[in-house]
N, C-alpha and C positions, 0 to 999 in steps of 0.2 A: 813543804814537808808534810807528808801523810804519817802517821800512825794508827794504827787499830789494835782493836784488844775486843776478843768475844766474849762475853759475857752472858749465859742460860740465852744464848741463842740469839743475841742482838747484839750487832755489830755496833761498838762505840769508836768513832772517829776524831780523830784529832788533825784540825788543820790550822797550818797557818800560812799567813800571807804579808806582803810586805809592800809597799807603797813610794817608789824610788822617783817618781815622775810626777809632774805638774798633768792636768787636766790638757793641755796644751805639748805634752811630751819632752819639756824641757826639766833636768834635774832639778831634781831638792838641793836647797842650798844650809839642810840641817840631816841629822839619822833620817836614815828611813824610818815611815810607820809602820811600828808591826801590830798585827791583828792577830789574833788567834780564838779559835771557835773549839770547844771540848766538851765532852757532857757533865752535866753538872747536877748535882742532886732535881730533879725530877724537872730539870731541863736542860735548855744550853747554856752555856758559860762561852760570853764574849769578853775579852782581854785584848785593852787597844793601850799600846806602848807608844805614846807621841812626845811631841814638846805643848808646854804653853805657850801659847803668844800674849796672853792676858789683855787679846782685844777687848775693846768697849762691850756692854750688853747690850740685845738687841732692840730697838724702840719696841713698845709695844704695839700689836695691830691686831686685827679681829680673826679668831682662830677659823683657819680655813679659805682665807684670804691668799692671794700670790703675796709676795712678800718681796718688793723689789730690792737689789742689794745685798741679800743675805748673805751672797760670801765675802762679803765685809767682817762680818760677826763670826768669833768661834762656835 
């Protein structure tokens, strides 16, 4: 879904998006996730509508490191 709205000559856009598929192209087996990107006082405004799964935290590791596993972790 697109929306806009002009404002002194700058387009504000409103998008959002929705997330029905596995990385793999096999359905979600919960709601879709919805995203939505807007302008927000003196930037963007991201608005992500998911579920919890209130996996584990992720082990700690050295910042900038690969990180094997991670989609393990929310």
């Amino acid at each position: 879904m697109l929306n806009s709205l002009c404002v002194g000559c700058i387009l504000l856009t409103v998008m959002e998006f929705q997330i029905k598929h596995t990385w793999d192209s096999l359905p979600l087996h919960h709601k879709p996730i919805k995203i939505r990107f807007s302008p927000g006082d003196g930037g963007l405004l991201m608005q992500v509508n998911a579920p919890f799964f209130n996996d584990p935290p992720a082990p700690a590791g050295p910042p900038g490191e690969a990180f094997g596993g991670l989609w393990n972790y929310e």
